[in-house]
C-alpha positions in Angstrom: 140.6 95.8 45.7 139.7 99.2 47.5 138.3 98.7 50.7 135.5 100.9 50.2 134.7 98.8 46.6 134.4 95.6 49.2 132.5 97.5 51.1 129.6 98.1 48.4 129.7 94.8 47.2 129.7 93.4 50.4 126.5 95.3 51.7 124.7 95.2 48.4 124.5 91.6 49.1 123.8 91.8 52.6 120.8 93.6 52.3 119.8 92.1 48.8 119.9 88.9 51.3 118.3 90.4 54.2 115.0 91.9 52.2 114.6 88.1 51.2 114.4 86.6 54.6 112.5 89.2 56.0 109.8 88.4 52.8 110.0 84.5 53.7 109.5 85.4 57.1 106.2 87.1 56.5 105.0 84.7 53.8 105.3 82.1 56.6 103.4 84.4 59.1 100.6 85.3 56.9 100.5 81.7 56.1 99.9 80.6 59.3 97.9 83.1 60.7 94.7 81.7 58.4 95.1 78.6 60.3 92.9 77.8 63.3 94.8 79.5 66.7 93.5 82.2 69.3 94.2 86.0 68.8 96.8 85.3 71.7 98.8 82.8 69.6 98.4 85.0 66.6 99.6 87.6 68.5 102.8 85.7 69.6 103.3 84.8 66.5 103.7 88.1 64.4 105.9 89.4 68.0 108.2 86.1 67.4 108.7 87.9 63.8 109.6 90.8 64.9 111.5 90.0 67.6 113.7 88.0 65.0 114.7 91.3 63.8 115.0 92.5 66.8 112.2 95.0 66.0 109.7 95.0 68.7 110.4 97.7 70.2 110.6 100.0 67.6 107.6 98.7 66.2 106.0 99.3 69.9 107.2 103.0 69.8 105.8 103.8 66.4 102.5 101.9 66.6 101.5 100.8 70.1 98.8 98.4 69.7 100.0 95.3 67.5 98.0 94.1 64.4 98.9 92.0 61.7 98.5 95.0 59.0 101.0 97.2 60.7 103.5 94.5 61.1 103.3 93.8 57.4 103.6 97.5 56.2 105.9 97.9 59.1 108.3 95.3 57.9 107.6 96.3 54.2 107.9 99.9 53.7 107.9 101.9 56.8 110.2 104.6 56.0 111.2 104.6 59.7 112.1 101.4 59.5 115.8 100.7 58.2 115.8 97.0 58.0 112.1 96.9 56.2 112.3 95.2 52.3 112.2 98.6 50.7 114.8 99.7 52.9 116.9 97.0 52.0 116.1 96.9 48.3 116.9 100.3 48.0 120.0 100.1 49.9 121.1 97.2 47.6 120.9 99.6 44.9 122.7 102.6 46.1 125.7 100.0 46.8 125.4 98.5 43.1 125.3 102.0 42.0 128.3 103.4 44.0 130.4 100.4 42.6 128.8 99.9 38.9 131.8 99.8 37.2 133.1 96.5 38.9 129.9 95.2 38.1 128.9 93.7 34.9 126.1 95.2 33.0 123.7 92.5 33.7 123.8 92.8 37.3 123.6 95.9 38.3 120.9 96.1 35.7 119.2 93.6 37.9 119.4 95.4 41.0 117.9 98.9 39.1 115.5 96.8 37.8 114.3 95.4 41.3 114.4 98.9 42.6 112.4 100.4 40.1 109.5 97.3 40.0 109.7 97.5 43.9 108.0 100.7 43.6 105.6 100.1 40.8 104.3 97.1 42.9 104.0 99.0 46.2 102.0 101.7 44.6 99.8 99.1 42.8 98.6 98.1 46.2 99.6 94.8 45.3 101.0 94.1 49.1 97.1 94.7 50.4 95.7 92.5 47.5 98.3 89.0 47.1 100.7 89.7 50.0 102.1 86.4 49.2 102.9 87.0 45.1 104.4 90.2 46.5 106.9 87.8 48.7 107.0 85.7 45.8 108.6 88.2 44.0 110.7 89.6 46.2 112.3 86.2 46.5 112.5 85.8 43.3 114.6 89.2 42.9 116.7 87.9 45.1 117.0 84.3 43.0 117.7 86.5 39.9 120.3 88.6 41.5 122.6 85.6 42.7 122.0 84.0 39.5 123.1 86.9 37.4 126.3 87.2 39.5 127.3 84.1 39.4 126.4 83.5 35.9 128.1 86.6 34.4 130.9 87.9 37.0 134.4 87.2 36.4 135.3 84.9 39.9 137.5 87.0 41.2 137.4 89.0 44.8 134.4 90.9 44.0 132.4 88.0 43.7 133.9 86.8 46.9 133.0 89.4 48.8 129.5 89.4 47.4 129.4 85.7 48.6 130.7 86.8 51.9 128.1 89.3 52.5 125.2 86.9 51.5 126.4 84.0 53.9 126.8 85.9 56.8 123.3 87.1 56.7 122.2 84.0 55.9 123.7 82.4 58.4 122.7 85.4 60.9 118.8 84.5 59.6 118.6 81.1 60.2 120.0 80.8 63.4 117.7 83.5 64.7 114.6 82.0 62.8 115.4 78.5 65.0 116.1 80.1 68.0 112.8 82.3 68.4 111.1 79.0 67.3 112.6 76.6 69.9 113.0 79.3 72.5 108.9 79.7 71.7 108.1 76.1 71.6 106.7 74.1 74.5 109.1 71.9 75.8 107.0 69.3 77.6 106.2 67.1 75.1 108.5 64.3 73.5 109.0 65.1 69.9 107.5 61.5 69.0 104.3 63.6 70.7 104.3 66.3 68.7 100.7 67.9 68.0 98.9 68.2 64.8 99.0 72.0 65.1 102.6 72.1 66.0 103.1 70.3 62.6 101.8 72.9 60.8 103.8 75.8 62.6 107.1 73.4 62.0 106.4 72.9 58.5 105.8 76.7 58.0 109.0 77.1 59.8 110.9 74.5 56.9 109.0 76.4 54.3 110.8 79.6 55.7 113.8 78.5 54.4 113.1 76.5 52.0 113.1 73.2 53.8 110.2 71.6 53.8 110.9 69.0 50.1 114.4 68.9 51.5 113.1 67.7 54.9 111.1 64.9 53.5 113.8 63.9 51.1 116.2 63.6 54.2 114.4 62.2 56.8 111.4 60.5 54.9 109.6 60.6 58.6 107.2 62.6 60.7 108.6 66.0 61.3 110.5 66.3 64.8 112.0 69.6 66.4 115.7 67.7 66.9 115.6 67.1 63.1 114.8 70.0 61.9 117.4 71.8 64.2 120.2 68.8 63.1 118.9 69.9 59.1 118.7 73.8 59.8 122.9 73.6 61.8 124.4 70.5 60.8 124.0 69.6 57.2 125.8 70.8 54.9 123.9 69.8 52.2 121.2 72.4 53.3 121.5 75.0 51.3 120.3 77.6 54.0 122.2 75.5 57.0 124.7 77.3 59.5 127.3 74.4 58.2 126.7 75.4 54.6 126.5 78.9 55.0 129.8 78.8 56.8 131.1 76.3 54.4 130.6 79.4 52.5 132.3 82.1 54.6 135.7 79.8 55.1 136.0 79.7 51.4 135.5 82.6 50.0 137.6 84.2 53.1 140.6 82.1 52.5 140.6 83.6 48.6 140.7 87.4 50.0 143.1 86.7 52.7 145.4 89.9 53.4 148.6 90.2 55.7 146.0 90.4 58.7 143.3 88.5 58.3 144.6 85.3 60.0 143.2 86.0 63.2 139.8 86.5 61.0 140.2 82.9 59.4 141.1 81.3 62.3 137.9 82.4 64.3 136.1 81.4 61.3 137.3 77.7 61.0 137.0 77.2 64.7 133.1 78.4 64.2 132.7 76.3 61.2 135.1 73.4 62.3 132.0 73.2 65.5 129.0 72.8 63.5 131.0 70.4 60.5 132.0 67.9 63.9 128.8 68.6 66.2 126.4 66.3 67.1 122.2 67.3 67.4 122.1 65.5 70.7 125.1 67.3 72.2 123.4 70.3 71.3 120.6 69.8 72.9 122.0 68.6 76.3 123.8 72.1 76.1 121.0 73.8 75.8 119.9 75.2 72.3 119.1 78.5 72.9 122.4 78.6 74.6 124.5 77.4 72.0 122.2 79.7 69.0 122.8 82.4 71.2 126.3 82.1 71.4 126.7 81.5 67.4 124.8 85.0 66.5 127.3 86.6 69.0 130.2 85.0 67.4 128.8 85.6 63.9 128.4 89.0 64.3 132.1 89.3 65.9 133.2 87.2 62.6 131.0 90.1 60.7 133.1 93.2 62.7 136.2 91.3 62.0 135.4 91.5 58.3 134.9 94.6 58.1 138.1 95.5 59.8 140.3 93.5 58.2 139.0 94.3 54.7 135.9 96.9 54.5 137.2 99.9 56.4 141.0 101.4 56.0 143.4 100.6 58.3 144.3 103.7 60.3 148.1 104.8 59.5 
């Protein structure tokens, strides 16, 4: 496959990915700013968000004094904004567009569609009305897009690459949701003393990722911060994990592998290899922030090492 083919696919799924975390992000954020708290731990709360995305500052530039409004339109649409959900949508479907012919019908038919409704919606002013069925849908976009590609691509190394992109964002997300969380957290209290209100803010964080039923299911206790850092790094069965998403990356790297890609796969094992053998409470002697820290580093390494080994032409 052309390098530059990989390289459509590859960020058409990135960003399809990324404008889906950023809408669970915010669903979670309006969510929990109805609940009882202080403007100063509302306030944290939407900064937390955009420091996830490593936004803050730009969002300082541009607007100064923070409100919940501006984050939202902010992190929606602001054209000055290259990582907002319109941004991304629309930068899903420039990549679809500039590859359609390795694409079946259905999806890139999927990703025009999102594009186009994207629009509709916004001018509705259906993000002022239902902020949350806005996030509902783009989630759902995002459902539909996977879906479609799995369900109706041929599984060859375009499909790989589209998995490739997708699991390294994912995998970029979650670690950075859990680490602004934890990092955030007060540490003084045992986790068997957890407060009511840090329940809720938890829970919202499970919901985030679509944790919360699985959480229960797992555990079938009161929920703790170690456990839902051991369900959010360690099990595989997580859908939205680290250890799944890199579950994810192994595989579908070892079925594009190329005469210099080894170095690639090796990082890549020895990343995944650590979270498949790790233990929470090792972890957390280390020092979680620490060790979350260290994995967006080497994630992002494993991302540059992609995209050099298979997005962007070797020089001659």
């Amino acid at each position: 496959m052309l390098s530059r083919t990989a390289d459509h696919l590859f960020w058409m799924a990135r960003y399809t990915e990324r404008a889906e975390n950023t809408a669970r992000m915010l669903d979670v954020n309006v969510q929990t700013s109805m609940l009882p708290q202080s403007a100063e731990d509302a306030e944290k709360g939407w900064r937390a968000m955009l420091g996830i995305s490593e936004l803050q500052s730009a969002f300082d530039h541009k607007y100064g004094i923070l409100n919940a409004r501006d984050v939202v339109d902010f992190m929606v649409r602001d054209p000055d904004n290259p990582s907002s959900i319109c941004a991304c949508l629309t930068g899903a479907r420039e990549n679809a567009r500039a590859v359609r012919g390795t694409l079946t019908t259905e999806v890139w038919e999927t990703q025009n569609a999102t594009w186009l409704d994207m629009s509709k919606r916004i001018d509705s002013g259906l993000l002022e009305r239902d902020p949350s069925q806005f996030f509902e849908w783009v989630k759902y976009r995002s459902h539909l897009s996977r879906g479609v590609t799995l369900g109706t691509m041929l599984k060859d190394e375009a499909v790989h690459f589209i998995r490739l992109g997708t699991f390294l964002e994912r995998a970029d997300n979650t670690a950075r949701i859990l680490d602004v969380k934890f990092h955030g957290a007060t540490g003084k209290r045992h986790a068997n003393e957890i407060s009511q209100r840090d329940f809720y803010y938890w829970a919202a964080l499970l919901r985030s990722v679509s944790g919360f039923e699985i959480y229960r299911k797992v555990y079938r206790d009161v929920i703790t911060p170690e456990r839902v850092a051991e369900l959010l790094m360690l099990r595989g069965d997580m859908p939205r994990s680290l250890l799944a998403c890199m579950d994810e990356v192994v595989n579908n790297l070892k079925d594009v592998r190329n005469d210099v890609s080894a170095e690639t796969e090796r990082f890549a094992g020895k990343l995944h290899a650590e979270l498949q053998f790790g233990r929470i409470e090792e972890i957390l002697a280390a020092g979680l922030h620490v060790t979350l820290t260290e994995f967006l580093e080497r994630i992002n390494e494993l991302g540059n090492r992609i995209s050099r080994d298979f997005l962007v032409p070797l020089a001659a």
